[in-house]
N, C-alpha and C positions, 0 to 999 in steps of 0.2 A: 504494500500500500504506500509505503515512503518515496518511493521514486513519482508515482505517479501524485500524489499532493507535493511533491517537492516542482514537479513540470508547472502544475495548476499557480502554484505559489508563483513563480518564476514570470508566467504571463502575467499574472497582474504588477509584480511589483518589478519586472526587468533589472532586479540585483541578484547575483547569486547570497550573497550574505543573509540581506532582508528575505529572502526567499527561506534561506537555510531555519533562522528563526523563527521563520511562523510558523514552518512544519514543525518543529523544535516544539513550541507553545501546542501546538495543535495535537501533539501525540500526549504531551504531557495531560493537556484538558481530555484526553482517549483516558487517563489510566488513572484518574481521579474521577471517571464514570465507570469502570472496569467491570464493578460490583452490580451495573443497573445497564451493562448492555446491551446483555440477552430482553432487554426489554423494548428494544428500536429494531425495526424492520430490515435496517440494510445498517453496518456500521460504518461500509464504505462512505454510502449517501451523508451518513455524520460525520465524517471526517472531512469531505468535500465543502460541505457549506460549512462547518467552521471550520476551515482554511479559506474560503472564500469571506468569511465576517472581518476575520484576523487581518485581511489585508487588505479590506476595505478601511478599518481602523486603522493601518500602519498609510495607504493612503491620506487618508485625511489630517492625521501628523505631519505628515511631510509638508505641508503647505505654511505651515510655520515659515517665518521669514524672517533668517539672522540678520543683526543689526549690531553694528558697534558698541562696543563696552560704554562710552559715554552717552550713545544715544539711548541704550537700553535704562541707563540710570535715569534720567531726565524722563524714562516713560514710565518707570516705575517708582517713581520719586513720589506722585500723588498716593499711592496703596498705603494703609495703614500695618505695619508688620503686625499688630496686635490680632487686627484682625482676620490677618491672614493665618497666623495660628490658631485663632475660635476655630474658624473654617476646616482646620487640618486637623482638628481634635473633633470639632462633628462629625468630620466625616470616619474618621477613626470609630466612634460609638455607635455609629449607624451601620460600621462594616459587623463589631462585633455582635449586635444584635441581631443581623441577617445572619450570624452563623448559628442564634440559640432556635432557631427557625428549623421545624421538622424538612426531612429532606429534599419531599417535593416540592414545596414553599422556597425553601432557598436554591434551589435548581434552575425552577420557573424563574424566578426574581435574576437571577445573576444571566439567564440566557437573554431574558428583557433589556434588563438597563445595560448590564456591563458587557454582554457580547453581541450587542444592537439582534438579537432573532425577532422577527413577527411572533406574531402572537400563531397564526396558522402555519408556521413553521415549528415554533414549538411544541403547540397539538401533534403534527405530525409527526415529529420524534420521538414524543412521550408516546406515541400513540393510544392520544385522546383527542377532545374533541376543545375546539377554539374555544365555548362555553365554558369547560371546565377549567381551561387554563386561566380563563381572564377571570372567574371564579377564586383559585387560587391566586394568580396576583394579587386581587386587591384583596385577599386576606390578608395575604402576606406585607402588603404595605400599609395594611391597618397598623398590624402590628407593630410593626418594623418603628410606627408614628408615637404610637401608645405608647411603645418602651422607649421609644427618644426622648418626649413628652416627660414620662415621669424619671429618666435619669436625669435630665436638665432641671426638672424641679427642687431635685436630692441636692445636687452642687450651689443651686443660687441660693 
């Protein structure tokens, strides 16, 4: 299977390096589903689209556009660092929350936001139905709100 998502990789991102990595990320996300395989139709098919998510993500990085040390200060001169660290500690408590998340909950949730899948892509994987996923989702980001909600009440 590694040569042929390594080809796949390759067309979208025309590096061999960037290519190397994604199939790299993409086996590693294969063997942290390991346990729940036998539960998708094709693994190849799973593998394919996410190497195809992974390097639509490394695409969209790329469009970043470097800028000189002194122009970068002067553009980051307005940010507040303070609250650039809140920002990095929410986002921190909101990671560990989604892990205290039963499995399929946090499965759904991370294939959403963090690996851009459709919701009828997801279904098709899990192989379930769009209903139940988006079901699951917004449980899962109830949740996810709830325990934000009451650790940030705990600390203020």
């Amino acid at each position: 299977m590694r040569p042929a998502l390594l080809r796949m990789a390759l067309r979208y991102l025309e590096n061999p390096d960037e290519a190397e990595d994604v199939v790299q990320d993409a086996l590693l996300k294969l063997w942290f589903l390991r346990d729940r395989l036998d539960q998708y139709r094709s693994v190849d098919a799973l593998a394919i689209i996410i190497i195809k998510h992974l390097c639509i993500n490394r695409l969209r990085g790329i469009r970043i556009v470097k800028v000189e040390l002194e122009q970068g200060i002067s553009i980051v001169g307005g940010e507040n660092p303070e609250m650039k660290l809140v920002e990095e500690e929410n986002m921190q408590e909101i990671l560990e929350v989604i892990n205290t998340l039963p499995d399929l909950q946090q499965a759904i949730l991370r294939m959403k936001h963090l690996e851009g899948f459709e919701v009828e892509e997801i279904a098709r994987l899990m192989g379930s139905t769009p209903v139940a996923v988006r079901t699951n989702l917004s449980r899962a980001r109830k949740k996810v709100r709830e325990q934000f909600i009451i650790c940030n009440k705990v600390w203020n």
